[in-house]
C-alpha positions, 0 to 999 in steps of 0.5 A: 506544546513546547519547542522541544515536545515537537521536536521530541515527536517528529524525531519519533514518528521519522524512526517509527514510520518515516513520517516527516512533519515540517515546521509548520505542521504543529497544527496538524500534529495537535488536531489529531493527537489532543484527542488521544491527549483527552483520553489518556486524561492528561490536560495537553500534548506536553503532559502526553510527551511525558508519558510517552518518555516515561516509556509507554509503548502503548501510547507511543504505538497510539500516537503514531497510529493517529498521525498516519494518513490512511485515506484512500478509496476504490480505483483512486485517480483511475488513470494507474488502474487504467494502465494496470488493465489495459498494458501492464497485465497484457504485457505480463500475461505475454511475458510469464506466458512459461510459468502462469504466475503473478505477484503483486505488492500494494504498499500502505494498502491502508484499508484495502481498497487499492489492492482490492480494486487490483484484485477486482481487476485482475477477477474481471480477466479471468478467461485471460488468467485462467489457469494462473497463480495470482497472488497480491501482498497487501501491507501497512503500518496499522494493525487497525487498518489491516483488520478492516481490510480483512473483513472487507466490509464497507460503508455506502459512502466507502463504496461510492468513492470512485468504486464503478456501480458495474464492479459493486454489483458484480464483486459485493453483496448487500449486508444492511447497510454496509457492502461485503466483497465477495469472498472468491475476489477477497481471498486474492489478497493477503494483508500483512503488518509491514514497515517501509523502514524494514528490509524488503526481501523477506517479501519476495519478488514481484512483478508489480509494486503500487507504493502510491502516495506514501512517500510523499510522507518521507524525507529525500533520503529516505525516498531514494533509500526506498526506491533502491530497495523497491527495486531489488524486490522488483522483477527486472522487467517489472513495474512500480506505481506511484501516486501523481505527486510522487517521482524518481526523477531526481532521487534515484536511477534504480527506476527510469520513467515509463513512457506514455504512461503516467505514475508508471516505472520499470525498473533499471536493474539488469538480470533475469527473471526467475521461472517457476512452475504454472499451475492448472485451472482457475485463477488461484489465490496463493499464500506464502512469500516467495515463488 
């Protein structure tokens, strides 16, 4: 691979999914992209550039698709969803007590085990809920990703991964060897394609964003663009999750620290929040953007 290939492939992936490869991360781009090299029957990642600059989009969409992180497991680093249960929920049940909805967005929810752990959650406090609309906005990048979220099936090793043994009796069943998420906790959450490159507001608002450990991907400025507009979509007395290495502090004053509780943000916007009809009965999946 020469100078200019890698140059050729981190101005791609910036543009195509904001992804960030320094200089020194030629062996990560190698480990990953010489297999697709192999299968494309080209002898080396040079000979793979020259098709991608011949212009197959197939490919392209391959090569981006490998150089995505998507690992993640159930309830990861606890300590958010500690936070979400116990605080944040309870604030906003006090909050939207007029209206009795809630709108959730998980970003690079990659194959669904941070917006079904919220889901989960919020399925746990049901008598608390009862009555309300709930609705949790799942996206990423990968169409693959987002096809096996949707199924909601996992492997043994997929379920052990940070997922309570109370919460895979009570939200799974058994399917040979792998574990199907119930279909009443499923349905709570809809899986889109989405870029964080794109515009934001055909989403909605949302009283809850978790962008956790994604932007650690992303340049400074692509960041704080994010952050500004993260905050639009934001209710003004909403909150935003970000992973452990991740911060506002120093890229943006959209978002102020949340005292007391690590990886949580409000936002700085000064408006009101919009009112919108309640509903009657159970917890109730919602589809649609807006409210």
């Amino acid at each position: 691979m020469t100078p200019l290939d890698y140059e050729y492939l981190q101005k791609l992936l910036k543009e195509r999914s904001g992804l960030m490869l320094s200089a020194d991360k030629k062996y990560l781009l190698e480990s990953r992209l010489l297999p697709l090299a192999r299968k494309a029957a080209v002898p080396g990642i040079s000979e793979l550039v020259q098709k991608m600059r011949a212009g197959s989009e197939a490919l392209i969409h391959d090569v981006v698709e490998a150089m995505t992180t998507n690992e993640t497991f159930f309830f990861r680093d606890k300590t958010p969803f500690d936070h979400f249960k116990d605080s944040v929920i309870p604030e906003l049940i006090q909050a939207r007590a007029g209206r009795r909805s809630l709108r959730i967005w998980c970003a690079a929810a990659s194959t669904g085990q941070e917006p079904y752990s919220l889901a989960m959650i919020l399925k746990d406090m049901a008598a608390a809920l009862s009555g309300w609309r709930i609705e949790i906005i799942a996206t990423d990048l990968s169409p693959e990703v987002l096809e096996k979220s949707k199924a909601g099936l996992y492997t043994q090793f997929e379920v052990q991964r940070g997922l309570p043994i109370q919460s895979l009796v009570k939200h799974f069943k058994q399917v040979g060897a792998m574990w199907q998420l119930n279909a009443d906790t499923k349905a709570l959450v809809q899986f889109r394609q989405f870029n964080l490159l794109q515009d934001f507001t055909s989403l909605g608002k949302f009283d809850v964003i978790f962008c956790r450990n994604v932007l650690i991907y992303f340049d400074q400025a692509a960041k704080t663009d994010i952050f500004n507009r993260l905050m639009r979509v934001n209710e003004p007395d909403g909150y935003l999750f970000l992973g452990a290495a991740e911060t506002v502090v120093g890229l943006t004053d959209s978002y102020r620290v949340c005292p007391k509780r690590r990886g949580v943000y409000l936002p700085n916007a000064i408006r009101a929040p919009s009112i919108v009809p309640g509903a009657v009965g159970g917890i109730k999946a919602v589809s649609g953007t807006g409210r």
